[in-house]
C-alpha positions as CSV (number, residue, x, y, z in Angstrom):
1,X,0.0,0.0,0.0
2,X,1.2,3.2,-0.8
3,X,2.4,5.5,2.7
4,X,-0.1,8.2,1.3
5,X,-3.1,6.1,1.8
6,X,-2.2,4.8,5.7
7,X,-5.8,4.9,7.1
8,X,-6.4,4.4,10.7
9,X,-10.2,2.1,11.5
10,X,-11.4,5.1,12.4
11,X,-11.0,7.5,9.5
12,X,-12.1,4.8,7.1
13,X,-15.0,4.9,9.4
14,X,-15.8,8.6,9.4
15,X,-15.1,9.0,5.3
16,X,-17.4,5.8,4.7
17,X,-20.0,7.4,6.9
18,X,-19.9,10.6,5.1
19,X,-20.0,8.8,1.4
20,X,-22.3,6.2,2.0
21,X,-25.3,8.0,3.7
22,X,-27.7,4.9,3.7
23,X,-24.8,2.2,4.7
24,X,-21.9,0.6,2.2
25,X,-23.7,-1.3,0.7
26,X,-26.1,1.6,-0.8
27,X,-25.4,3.7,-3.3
28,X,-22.9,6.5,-2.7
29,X,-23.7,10.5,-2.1
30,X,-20.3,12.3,-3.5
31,X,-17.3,10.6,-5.0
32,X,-14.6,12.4,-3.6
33,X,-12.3,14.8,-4.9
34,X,-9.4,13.7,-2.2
35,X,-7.3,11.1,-3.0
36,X,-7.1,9.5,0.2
37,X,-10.9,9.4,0.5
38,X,-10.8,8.0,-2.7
39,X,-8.6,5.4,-2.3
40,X,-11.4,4.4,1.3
41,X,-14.2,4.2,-0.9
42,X,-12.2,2.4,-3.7
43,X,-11.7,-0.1,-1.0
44,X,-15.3,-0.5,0.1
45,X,-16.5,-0.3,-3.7
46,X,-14.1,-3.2,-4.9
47,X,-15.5,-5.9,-2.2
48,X,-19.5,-5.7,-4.2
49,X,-17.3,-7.5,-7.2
50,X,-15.9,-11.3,-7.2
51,X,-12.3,-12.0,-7.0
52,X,-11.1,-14.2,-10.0
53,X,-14.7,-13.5,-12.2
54,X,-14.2,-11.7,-15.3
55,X,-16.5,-9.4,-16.0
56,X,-17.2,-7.2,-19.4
57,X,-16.9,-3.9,-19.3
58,X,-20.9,-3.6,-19.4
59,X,-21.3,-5.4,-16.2
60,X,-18.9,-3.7,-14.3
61,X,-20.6,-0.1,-15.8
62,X,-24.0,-2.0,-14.4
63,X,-22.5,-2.4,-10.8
64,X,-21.0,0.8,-10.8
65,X,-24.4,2.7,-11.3
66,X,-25.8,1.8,-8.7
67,X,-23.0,3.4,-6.5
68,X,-22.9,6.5,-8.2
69,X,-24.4,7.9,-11.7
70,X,-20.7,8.8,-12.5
71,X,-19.9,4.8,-13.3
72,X,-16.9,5.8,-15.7
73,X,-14.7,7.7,-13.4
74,X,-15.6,5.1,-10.7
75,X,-14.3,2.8,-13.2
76,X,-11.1,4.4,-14.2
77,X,-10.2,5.1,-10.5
78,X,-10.3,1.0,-9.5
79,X,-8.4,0.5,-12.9
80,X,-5.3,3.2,-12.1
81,X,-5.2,2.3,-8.5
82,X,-5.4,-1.6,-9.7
83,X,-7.8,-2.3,-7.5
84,X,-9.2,-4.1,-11.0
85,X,-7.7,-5.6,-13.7
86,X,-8.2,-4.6,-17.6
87,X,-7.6,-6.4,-20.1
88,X,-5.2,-4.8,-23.3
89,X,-8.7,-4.4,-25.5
90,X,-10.6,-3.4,-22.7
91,X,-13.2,-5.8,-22.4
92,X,-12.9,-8.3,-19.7
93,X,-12.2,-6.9,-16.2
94,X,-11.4,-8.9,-13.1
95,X,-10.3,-8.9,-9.4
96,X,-7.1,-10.2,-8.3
97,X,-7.5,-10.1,-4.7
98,X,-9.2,-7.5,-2.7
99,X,-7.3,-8.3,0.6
100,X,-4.2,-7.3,-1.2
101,X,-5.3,-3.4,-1.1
C-alpha cells in the first residue's frame, strides 16, 4: 500500500459514513475529490465485485451505477489504483485479490 493512503479504522469509518449515507452497501452520495478518500471508498467499492470473475466492461458499468451515476470515473479510478484488472482491448475486467489493497 502506498504510505499516502495509511488509514487508521477510524478515518475509514468517518469518510465511509460521510460517502455512504444509507450504509456501504447503498449507493454512494459524492465521489470524492481527495485522493485519500478516494482510495477508502475504492476499497469499500471493490469488495460488491468477485475476486477471479471476469467481468465485461458492461457489467462492471452495471455495478458501478448503482453506487454512483458517474460509473466511468468510478471505473477508471479502480483500474489506475489496480484495484481491478483490464484487459489490453478493454473488455474483460477482473479482481485479483481484494485483501491485497
Amino acid at each position: 500500500m502506498d504510505e499516502r493512503f495509511l488509514i487508521t479504522d477510524e478515518e475509514r469509518e468517518k469518510v465511509l459514513g460521510n460517502y455512504f449515507k444509507q450504509g456501504t452497501n447503498g449507493p454512494l452520495d459524492v465521489f470524492p475529490s481527495k485522493e485519500k478518500r478516494k482510495y477508502i471508498i475504492a476499497q469499500e467499492i471493490i469488495k460488491r465485485f468477485d475476486v477471479g470473475k471476469v467481468y465485461l466492461e458492461k457489467e462492471v458499468n452495471e455495478l458501478l451505477i448503482t453506487i454512483h451515476d458517474d460509473f466511468a470515473t468510478i471505473r477508471r479510478f479502480l483500474i489506475d489504483y489496480r484495484f481491478m484488472n483490464r484487459s489490453d482491448d478493454g473488455r474483460e475486467y477482473w479482481i485479483d485479490d481484494v485483501d491485497s489493497k
